[in-house]
DOSE-122013 format. One record per residue (C-alpha): residue in one letter; x, y, z; chain; residue number from 0. Coordinates in Angstrom, 1 decimal. Layout:
(node 'A',(X,Y,Z),'A',NUM) ...
This chain:
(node 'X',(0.0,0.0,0.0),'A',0) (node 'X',(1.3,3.4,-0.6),'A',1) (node 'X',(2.3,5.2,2.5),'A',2) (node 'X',(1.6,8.7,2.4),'A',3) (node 'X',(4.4,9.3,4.8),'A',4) (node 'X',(6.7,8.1,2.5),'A',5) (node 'X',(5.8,11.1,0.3),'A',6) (node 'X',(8.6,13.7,-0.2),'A',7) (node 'X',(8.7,17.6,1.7),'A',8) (node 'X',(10.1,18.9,-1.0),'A',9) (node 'X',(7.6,19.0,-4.1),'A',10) (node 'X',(9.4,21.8,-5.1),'A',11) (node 'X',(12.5,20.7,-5.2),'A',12) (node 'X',(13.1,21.0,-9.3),'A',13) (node 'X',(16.6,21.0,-10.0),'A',14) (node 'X',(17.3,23.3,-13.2),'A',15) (node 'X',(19.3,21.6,-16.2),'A',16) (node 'X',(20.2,23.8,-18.9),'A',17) (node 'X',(19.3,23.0,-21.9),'A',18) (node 'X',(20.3,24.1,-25.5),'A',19) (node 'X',(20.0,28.2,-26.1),'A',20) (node 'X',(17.7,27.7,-29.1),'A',21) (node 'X',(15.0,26.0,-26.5),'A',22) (node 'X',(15.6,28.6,-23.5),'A',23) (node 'X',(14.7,31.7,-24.9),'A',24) (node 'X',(13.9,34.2,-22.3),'A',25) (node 'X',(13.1,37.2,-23.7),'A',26) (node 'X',(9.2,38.0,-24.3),'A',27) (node 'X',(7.3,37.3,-27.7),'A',28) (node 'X',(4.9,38.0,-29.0),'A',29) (node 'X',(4.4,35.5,-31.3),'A',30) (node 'X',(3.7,32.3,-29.1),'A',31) (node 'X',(3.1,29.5,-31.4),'A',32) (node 'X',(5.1,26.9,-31.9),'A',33) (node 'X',(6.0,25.7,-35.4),'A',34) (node 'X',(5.8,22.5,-36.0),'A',35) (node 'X',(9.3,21.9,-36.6),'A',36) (node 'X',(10.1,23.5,-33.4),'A',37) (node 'X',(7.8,21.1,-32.0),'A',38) (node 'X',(9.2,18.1,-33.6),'A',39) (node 'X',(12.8,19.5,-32.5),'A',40) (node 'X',(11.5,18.8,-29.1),'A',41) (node 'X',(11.0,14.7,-29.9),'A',42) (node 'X',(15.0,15.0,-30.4),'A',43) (node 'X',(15.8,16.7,-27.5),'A',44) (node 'X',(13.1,14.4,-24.9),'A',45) (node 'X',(14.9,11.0,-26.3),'A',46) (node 'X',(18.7,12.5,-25.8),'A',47) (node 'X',(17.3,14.0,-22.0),'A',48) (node 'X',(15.8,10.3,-21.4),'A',49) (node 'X',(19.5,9.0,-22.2),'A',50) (node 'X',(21.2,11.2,-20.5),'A',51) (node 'X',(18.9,11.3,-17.3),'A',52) (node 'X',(18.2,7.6,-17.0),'A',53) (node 'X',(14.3,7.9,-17.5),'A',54) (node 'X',(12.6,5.1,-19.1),'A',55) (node 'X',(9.1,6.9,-19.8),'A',56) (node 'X',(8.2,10.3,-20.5),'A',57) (node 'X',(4.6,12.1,-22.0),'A',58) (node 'X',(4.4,15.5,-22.5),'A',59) (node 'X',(1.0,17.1,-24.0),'A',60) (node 'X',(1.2,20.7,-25.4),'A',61) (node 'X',(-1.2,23.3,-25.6),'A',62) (node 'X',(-1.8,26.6,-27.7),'A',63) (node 'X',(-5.0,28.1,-29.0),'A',64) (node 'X',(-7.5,26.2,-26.0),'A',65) (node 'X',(-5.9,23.3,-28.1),'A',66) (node 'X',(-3.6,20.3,-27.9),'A',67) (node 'X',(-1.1,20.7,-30.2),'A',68) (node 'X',(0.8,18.2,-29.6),'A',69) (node 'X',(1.1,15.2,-27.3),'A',70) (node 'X',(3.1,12.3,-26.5),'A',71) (node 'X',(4.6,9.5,-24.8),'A',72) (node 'X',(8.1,8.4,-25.1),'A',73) (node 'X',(9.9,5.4,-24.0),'A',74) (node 'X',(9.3,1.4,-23.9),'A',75) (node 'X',(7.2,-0.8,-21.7),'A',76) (node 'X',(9.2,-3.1,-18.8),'A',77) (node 'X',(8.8,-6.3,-21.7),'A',78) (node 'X',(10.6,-3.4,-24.3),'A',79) (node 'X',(7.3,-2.9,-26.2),'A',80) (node 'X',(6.8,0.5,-26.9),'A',81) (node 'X',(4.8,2.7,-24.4),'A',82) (node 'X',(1.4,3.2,-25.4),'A',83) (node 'X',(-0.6,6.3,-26.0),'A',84) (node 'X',(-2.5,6.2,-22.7),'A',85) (node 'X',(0.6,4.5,-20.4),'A',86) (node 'X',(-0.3,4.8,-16.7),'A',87) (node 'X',(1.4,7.4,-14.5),'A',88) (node 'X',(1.2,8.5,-11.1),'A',89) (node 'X',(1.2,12.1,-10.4),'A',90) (node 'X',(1.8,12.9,-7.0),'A',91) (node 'X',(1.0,16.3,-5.8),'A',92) (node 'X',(-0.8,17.4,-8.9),'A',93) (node 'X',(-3.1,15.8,-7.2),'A',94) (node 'X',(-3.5,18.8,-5.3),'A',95) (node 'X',(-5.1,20.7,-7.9),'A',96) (node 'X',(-7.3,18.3,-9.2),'A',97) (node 'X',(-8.9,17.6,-5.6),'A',98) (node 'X',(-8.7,21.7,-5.2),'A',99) (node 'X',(-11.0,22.0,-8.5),'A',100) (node 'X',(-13.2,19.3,-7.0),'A',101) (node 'X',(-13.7,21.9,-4.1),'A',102) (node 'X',(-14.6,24.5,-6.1),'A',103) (node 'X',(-16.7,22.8,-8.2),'A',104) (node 'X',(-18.6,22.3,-4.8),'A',105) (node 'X',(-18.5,25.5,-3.8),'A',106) (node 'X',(-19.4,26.8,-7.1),'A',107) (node 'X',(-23.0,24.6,-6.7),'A',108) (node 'X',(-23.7,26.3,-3.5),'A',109) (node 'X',(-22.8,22.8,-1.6),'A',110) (node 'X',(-19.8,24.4,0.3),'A',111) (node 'X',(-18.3,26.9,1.7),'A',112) (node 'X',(-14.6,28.1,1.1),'A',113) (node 'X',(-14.9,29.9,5.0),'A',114) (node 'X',(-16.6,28.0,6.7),'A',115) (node 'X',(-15.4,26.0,9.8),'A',116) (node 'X',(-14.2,22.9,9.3),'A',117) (node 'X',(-15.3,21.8,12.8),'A',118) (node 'X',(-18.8,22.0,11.4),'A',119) (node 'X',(-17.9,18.3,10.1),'A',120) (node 'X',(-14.6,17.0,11.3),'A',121) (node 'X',(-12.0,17.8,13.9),'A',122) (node 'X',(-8.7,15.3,14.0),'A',123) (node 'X',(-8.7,14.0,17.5),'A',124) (node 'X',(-5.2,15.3,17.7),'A',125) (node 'X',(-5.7,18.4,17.6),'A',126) (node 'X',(-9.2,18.5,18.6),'A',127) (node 'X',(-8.0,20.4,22.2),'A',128) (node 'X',(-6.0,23.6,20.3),'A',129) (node 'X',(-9.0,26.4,20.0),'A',130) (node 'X',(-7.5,26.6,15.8),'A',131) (node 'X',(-9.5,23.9,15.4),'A',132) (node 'X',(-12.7,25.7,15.3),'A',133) (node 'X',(-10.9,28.3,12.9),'A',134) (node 'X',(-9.8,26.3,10.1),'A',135) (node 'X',(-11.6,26.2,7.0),'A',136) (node 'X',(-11.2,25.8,3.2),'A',137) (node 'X',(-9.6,28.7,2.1),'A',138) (node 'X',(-6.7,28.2,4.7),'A',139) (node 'X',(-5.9,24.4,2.7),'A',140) (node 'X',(-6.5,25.0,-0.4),'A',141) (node 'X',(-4.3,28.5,0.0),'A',142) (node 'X',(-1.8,26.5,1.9),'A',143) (node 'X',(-2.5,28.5,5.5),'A',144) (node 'X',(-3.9,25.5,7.5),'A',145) (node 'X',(-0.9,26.2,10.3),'A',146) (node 'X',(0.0,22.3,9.8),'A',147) (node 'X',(3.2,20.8,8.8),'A',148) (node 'X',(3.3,18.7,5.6),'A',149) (node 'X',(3.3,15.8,7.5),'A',150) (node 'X',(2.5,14.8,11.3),'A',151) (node 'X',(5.5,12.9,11.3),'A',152) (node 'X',(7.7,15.8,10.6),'A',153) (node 'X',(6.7,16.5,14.2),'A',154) (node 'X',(9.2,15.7,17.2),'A',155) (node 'X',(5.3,14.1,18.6),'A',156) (node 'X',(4.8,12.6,15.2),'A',157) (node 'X',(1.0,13.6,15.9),'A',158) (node 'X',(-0.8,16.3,14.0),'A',159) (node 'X',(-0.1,20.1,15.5),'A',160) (node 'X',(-0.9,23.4,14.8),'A',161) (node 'X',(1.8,25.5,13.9),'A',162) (node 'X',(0.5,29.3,13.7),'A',163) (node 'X',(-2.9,30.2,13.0),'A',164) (node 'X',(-4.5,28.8,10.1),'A',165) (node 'X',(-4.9,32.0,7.3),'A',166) (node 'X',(-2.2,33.6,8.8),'A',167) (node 'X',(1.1,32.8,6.6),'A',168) (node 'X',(2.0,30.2,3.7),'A',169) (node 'X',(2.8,26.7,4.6),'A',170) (node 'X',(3.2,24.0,2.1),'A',171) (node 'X',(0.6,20.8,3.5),'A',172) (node 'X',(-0.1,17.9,2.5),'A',173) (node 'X',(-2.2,17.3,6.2),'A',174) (node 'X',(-4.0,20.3,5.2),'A',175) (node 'X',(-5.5,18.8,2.2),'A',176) (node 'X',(-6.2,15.3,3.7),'A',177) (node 'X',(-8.0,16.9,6.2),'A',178) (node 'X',(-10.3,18.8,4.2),'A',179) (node 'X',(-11.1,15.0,2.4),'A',180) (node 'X',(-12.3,14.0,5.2),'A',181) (node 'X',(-14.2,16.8,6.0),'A',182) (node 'X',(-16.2,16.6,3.0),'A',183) (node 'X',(-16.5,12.9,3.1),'A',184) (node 'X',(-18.2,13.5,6.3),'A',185) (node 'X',(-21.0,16.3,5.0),'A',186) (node 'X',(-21.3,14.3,1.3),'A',187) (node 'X',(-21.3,11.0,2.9),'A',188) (node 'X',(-19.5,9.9,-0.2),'A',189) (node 'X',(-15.7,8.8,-1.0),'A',190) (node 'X',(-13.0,11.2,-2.7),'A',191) (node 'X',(-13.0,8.6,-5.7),'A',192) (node 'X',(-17.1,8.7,-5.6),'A',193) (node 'X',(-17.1,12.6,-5.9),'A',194) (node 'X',(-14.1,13.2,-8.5),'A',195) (node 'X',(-16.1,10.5,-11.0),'A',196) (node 'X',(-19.2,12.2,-10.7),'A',197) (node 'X',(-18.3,15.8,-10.7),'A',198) (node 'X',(-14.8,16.0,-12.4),'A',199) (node 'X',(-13.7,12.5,-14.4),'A',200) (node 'X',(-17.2,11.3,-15.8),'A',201) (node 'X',(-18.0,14.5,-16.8),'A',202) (node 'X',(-14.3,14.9,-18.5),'A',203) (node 'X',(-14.8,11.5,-19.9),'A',204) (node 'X',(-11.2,11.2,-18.0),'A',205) (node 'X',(-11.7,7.2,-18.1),'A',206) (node 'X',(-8.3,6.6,-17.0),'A',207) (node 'X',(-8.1,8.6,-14.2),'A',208) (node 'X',(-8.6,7.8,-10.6),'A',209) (node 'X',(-7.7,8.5,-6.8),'A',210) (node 'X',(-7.6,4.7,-5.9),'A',211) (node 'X',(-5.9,1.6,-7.4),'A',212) (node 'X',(-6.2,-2.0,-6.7),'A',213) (node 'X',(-2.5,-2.4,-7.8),'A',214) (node 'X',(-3.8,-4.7,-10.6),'A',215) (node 'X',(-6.3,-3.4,-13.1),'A',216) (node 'X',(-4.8,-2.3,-16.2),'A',217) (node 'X',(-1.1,-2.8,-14.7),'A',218) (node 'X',(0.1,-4.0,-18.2),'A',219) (node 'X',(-0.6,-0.1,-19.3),'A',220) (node 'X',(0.8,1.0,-15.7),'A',221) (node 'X',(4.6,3.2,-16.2),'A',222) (node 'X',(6.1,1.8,-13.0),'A',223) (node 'X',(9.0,3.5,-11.3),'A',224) (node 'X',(12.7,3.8,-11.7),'A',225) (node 'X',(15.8,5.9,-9.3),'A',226) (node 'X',(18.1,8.7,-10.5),'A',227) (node 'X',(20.3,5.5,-11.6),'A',228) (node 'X',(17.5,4.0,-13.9),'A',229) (node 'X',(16.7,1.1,-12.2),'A',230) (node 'X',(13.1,0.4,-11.1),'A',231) (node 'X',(12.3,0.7,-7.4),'A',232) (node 'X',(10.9,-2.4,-7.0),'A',233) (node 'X',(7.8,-3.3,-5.1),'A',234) (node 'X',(5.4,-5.6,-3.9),'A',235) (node 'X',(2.3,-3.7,-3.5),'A',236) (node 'X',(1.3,-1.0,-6.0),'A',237) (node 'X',(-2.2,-0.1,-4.4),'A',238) (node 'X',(-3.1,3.0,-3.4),'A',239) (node 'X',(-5.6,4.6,-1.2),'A',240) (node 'X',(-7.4,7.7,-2.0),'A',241) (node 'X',(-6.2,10.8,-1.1),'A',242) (node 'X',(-6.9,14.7,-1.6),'A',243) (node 'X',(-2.7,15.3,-1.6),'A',244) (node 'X',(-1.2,12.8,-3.9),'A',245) (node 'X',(-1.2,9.5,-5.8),'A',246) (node 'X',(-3.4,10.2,-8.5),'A',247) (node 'X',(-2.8,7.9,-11.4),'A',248) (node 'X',(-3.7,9.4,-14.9),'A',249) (node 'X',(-2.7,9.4,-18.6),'A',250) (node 'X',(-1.8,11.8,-20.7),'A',251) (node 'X',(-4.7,12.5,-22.5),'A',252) (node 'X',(-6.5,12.7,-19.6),'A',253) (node 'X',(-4.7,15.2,-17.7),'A',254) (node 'X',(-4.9,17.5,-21.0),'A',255) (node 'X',(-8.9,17.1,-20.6),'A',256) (node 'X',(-8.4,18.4,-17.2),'A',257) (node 'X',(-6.0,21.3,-18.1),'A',258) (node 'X',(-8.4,22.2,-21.0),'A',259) (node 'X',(-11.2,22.6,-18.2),'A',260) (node 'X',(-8.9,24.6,-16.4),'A',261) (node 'X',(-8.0,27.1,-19.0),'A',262) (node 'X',(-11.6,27.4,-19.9),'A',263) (node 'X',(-12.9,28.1,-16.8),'A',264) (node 'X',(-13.3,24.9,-15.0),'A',265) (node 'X',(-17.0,25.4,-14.9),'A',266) (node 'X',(-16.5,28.1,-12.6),'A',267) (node 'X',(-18.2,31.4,-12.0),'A',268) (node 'X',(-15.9,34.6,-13.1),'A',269) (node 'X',(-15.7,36.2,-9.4),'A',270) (node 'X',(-14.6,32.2,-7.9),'A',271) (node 'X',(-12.8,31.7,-10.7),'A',272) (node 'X',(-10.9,35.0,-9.6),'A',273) (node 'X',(-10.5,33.5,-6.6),'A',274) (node 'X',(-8.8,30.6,-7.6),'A',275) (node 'X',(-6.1,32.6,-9.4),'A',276) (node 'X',(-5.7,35.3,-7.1),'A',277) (node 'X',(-3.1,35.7,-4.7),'A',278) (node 'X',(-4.5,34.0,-1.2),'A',279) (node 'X',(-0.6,33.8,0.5),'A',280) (node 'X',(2.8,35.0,-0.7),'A',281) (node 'X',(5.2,32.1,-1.3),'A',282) (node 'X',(8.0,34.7,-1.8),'A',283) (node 'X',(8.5,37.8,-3.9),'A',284) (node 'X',(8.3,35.5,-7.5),'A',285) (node 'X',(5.9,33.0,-6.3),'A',286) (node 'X',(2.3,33.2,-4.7),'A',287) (node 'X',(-0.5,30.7,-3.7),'A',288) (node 'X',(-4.0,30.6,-5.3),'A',289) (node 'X',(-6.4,28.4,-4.1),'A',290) (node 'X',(-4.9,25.3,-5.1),'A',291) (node 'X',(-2.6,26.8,-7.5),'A',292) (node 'X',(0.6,28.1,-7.5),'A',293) (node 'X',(0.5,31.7,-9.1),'A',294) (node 'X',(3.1,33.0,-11.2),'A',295) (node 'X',(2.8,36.4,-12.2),'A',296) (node 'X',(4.7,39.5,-14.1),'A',297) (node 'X',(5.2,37.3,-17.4),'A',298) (node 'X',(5.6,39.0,-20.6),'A',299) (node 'X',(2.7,40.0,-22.4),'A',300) (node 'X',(0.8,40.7,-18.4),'A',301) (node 'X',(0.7,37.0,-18.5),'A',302) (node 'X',(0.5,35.3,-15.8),'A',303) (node 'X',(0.8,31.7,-14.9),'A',304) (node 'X',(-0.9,28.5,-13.0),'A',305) (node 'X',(1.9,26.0,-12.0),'A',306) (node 'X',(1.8,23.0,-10.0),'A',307) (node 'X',(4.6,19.7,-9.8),'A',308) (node 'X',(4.5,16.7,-7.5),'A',309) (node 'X',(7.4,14.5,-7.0),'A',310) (node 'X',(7.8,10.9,-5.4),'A',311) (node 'X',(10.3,8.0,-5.3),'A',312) (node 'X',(10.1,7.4,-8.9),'A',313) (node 'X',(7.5,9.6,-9.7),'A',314) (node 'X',(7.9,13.4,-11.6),'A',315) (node 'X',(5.2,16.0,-12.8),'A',316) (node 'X',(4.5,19.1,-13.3),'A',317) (node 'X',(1.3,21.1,-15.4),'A',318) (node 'X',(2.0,24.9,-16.3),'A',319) (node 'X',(-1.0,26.8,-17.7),'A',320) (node 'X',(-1.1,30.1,-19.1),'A',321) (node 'X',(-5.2,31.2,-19.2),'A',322) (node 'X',(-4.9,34.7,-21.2),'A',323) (node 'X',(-2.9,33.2,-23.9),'A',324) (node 'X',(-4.4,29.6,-23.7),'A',325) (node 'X',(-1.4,27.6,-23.5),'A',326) (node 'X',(0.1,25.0,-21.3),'A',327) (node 'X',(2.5,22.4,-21.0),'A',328) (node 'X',(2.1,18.9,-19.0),'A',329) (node 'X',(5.0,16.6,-18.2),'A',330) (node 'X',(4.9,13.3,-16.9),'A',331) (node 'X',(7.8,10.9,-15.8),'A',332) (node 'X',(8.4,7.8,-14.0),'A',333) (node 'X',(11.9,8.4,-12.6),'A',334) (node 'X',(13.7,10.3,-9.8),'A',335) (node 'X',(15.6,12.5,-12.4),'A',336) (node 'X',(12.4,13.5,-14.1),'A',337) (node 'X',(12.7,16.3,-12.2),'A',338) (node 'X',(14.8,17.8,-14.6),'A',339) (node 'X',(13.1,16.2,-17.7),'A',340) (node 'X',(10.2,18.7,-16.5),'A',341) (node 'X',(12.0,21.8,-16.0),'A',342) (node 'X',(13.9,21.0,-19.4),'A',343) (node 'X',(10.7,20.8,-21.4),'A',344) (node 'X',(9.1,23.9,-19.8),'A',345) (node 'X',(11.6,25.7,-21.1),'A',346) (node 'X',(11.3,24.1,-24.1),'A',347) (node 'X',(7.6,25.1,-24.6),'A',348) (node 'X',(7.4,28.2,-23.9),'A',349) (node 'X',(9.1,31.6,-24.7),'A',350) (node 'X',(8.9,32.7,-21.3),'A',351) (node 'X',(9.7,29.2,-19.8),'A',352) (node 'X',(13.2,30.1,-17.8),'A',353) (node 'X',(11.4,32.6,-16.4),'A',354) (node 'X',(8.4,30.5,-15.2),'A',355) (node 'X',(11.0,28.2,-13.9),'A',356) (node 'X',(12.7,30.4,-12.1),'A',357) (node 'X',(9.9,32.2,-10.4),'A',358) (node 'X',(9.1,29.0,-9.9),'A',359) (node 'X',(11.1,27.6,-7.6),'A',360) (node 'X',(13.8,30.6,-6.7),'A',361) (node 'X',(13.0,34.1,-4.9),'A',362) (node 'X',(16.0,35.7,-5.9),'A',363) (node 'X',(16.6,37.5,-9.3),'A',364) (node 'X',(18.0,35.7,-12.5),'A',365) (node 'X',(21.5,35.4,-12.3),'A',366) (node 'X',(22.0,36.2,-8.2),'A',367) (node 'X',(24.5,34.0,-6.6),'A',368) (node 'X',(25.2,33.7,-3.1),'A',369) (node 'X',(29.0,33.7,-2.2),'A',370) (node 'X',(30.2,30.5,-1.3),'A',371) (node 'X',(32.1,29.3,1.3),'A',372) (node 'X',(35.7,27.2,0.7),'A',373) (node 'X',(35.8,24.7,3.3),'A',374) (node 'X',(38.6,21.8,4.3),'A',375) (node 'X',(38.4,18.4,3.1),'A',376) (node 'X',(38.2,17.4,6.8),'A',377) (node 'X',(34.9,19.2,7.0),'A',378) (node 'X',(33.6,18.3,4.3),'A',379) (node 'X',(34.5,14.7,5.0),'A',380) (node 'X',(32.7,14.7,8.3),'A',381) (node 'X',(29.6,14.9,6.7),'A',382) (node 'X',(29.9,12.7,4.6),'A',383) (node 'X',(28.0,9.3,5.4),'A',384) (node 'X',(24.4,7.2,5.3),'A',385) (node 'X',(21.5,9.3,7.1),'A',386) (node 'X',(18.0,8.1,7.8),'A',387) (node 'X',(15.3,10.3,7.1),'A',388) (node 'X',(12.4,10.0,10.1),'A',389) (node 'X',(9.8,8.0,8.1),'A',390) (node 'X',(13.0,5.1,7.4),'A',391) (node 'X',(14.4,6.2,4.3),'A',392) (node 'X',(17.9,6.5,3.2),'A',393) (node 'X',(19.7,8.9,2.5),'A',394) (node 'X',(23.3,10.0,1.9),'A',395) (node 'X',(25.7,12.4,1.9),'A',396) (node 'X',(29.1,12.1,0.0),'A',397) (node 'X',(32.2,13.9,-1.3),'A',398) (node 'X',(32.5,14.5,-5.1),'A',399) (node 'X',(35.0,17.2,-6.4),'A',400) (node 'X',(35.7,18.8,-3.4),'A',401) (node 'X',(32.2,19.1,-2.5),'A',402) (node 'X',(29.1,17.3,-0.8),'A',403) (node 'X',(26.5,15.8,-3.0),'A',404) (node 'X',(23.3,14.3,-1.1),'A',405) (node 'X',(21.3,11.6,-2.6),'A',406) (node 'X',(17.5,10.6,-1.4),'A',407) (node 'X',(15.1,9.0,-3.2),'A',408) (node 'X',(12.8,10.4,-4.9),'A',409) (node 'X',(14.9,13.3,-6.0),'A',410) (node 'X',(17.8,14.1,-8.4),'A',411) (node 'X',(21.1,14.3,-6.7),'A',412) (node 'X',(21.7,17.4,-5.4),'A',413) (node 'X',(24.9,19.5,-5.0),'A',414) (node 'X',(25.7,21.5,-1.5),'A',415) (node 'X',(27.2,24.8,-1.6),'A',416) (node 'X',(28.7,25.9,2.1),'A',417) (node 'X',(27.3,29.5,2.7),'A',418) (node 'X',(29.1,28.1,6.8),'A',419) (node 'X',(30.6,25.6,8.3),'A',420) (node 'X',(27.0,23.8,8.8),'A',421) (node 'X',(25.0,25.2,6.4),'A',422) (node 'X',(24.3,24.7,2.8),'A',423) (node 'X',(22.7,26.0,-0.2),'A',424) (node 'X',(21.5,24.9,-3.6),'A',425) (node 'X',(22.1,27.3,-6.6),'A',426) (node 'X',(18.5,26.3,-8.7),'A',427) (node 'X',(16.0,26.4,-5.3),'A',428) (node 'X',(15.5,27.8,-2.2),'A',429) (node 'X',(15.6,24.8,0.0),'A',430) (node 'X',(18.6,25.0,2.4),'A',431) (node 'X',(20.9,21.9,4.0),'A',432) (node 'X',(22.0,22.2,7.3),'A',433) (node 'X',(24.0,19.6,9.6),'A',434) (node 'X',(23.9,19.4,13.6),'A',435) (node 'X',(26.2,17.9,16.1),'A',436) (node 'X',(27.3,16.5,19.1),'A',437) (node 'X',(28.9,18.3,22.2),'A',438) (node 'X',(31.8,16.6,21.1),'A',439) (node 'X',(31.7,17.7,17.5),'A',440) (node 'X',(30.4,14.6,15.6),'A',441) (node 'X',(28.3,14.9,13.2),'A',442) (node 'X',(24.9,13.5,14.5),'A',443) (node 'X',(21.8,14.7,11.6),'A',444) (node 'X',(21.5,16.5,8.0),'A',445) (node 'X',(18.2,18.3,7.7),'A',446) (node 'X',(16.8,19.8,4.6),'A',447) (node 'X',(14.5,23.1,4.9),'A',448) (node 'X',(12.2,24.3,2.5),'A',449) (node 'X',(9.9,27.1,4.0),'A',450) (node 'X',(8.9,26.0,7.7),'A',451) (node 'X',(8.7,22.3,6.8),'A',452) (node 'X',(11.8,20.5,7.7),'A',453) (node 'X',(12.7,17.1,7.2),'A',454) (node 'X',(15.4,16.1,9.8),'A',455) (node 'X',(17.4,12.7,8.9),'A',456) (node 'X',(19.8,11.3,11.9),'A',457) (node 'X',(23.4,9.8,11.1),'A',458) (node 'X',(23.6,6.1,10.7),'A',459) (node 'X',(26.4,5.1,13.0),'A',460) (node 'X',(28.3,1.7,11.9),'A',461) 
């Protein structure tokens, strides 16, 4: 069964890999169109990333005009067959966005209300004493304000807590939107899966999308899972249970459906529709939170854009859409370094992609560098070792050209720059590394930040 503790903090984490000049062009156009050769081009560039990046399957589907322009999936089968048009793939925190939609879609039918009390239906017994529990309500998940961790076992109680007061500042949850699930399931007295195929994937005629999975059906169709190295994370359960935060499984074509909906409207009134795009919390100074949504704006042209990625063990994704202009780009991948297969095509797609990228997933400006810090090969050796992150996985740290490189699953490798003796940074995202120690100066955890959330992983001692 998959664990939703063994999802990853850091669905952000989308290391940038520059690609070729002629498919990074940065500066605003007006003409946004692809040609088709351009768009062919693309096919090239997709099969060299794959070989270079050790991803078996990739699908991309492009849009311009309200249309799908283009669309595709790259890549064998396990058996070596090539992958077919409507191959399998898990999503992970896109899953976010569709569920958000969901919500609306409620709202929109005057069955819920985006400020209302959550209490009104469901309080978590854990947190069921703190008096924020009567204050939390839609708007403060969906805008990523609920005042919870992303995960209760990020907590040194590994039970549910309330950080600050819900609506109060941005912080990324995953809790947040499980909670809200169950919320509704309580009012609807229906399932996640039985509300998203009546109001979202029936209606879509998204036949290949759902929230839950018996591991089996359609497996033969299903893109499995592979590390930074290629080779397919092996399991012996593929299930999963439905959830409003991740583990969607979908195809290409259906995701497009969705992203069409999306762009046109989503069936939504113009003032919640507004909503949904409008800034609820400030991420940082390039990046703020819709209701579901991540919202990118100041793009060329007073674009603006709707961005979302998810990321597990395995799993890679990420859906820009651009609603004045009616474009978008989705990318799908089965393996840790899809990551970069995402960011690569964005780019790719769009004349403004380095800049969505790097609003993205940076607050600083294009091109600013912080200094770094030259530090001994003794220190740096002292890190170096296997770490276990708190929900049991592994994770390491070693030296490589007279620096630290840390490896975890579910993520590309990623390079440390020393801004101190303890603390690291990473030149494409804002997450920082930081290492803790003993009184008697050994080395005893590595933890990665990324906003409040941290994920703490304690030294393996032989």
């Amino acid at each position: 069964m998959k664990l939703l503790t063994y999802q990853i903090l850091l669905t952000t984490i989308f290391v940038l890999f520059q690609p070729n000049d002629s498919f990074c062009q940065q500066a605003a156009s007006k003409k946004t169109i692809r040609s088709k050769t351009k768009l062919n081009d693309l096919d090239a560039k997709i099969a060299q990333w794959q070989k270079d990046l050790n991803i078996p399957n990739v699908a991309i589907s492009i849009i311009e005009n309200d249309r799908v322009v283009k669309s595709n999936v790259y890549g064998n089968l396990s058996n070596g067959k090539p992958a077919p048009k409507n191959m399998i793939f898990e999503v992970a925190s896109i899953t976010k966005v569709v569920f958000s939609t969901l919500v609306l879609k409620l709202v929109q039918k005057g069955e819920w209300d985006l400020d209302e009390p959550l209490a009104k239906y469901f309080i978590d017994p854990e947190v069921a004493a703190n008096p924020f529990s009567k204050k939390i309500t839609t708007r403060h998940v969906l805008s990523q304000q609920s005042g919870f961790d992303n995960w209760r076992w990020m907590n040194d109680s590994g039970k549910l807590t309330f950080n600050f007061e819900p609506g109060t500042r941005f912080n990324y949850s995953g809790e947040g939107m499980e909670y809200l699930r169950v919320a509704i399931e309580h009012k609807f007295h229906k399932s996640l899966s039985q509300l998203a195929d009546s109001l979202t994937f029936n209606p879509l005629h998204m036949i290949d999308t759902h929230h839950m999975w018996d591991g089996k059906t359609n497996f033969d169709r299903y893109s499995r899972m592979y590390d930074a190295d290629g080779k397919e994370i092996k399991k012996t359960d593929f299930s999963i249970q439905a959830s409003a935060a991740a583990g969607l499984t979908t195809t290409i074509d259906d995701l497009s459906k969705f992203a069409l909906e999306v762009l046109g409207g989503a069936h939504l009134s113009k003032s919640l529709y507004k909503e949904m795009v409008k800034t609820q919390s400030t991420i940082n100074p390039n990046l703020q939170q819709g209701l579901g949504w991540r919202i990118i704006n100041g793009l060329p042209n007073n674009e603006y854009a709707l961005q979302h990625g998810g990321n597990d063990p395995g799993v890679a994704a990420i859906v820009v859409l651009l609603p004045k202009s009616k474009r978008g780009v989705i990318v799908l991948t089965n393996a840790d370094n899809g990551l970069i297969m995402c960011n690569n095509i964005v780019r790719a797609a769009f004349p403004e992609g380095k800049e969505i990228i790097h609003k993205a997933f940076k607050s600083t400006k294009p091109n600013e560098v912080p200094s770094v810090l030259k530090l001994s090969d003794s220190v740096l050796k002292s890190y170096e070792g296997k770490y276990k992150r708190e929900d049991g996985v592994d994770v390491t740290v070693t030296l490589k050209d007279n620096g630290l490189v840390l490896r975890m699953s579910g993520i590309p490798l990623l390079n440390l720059l020393p801004q101190t003796e303890e603390n690291f940074f990473l030149m494409d995202l804002d997450a920082t590394v930081f290492f803790t120690k003993n009184n008697d100066g050994t080395v005893n955890a590595v933890s990665i930040k990324d906003g409040e959330n941290i994920i703490k992983c304690l030294k393996v001692v032989d």
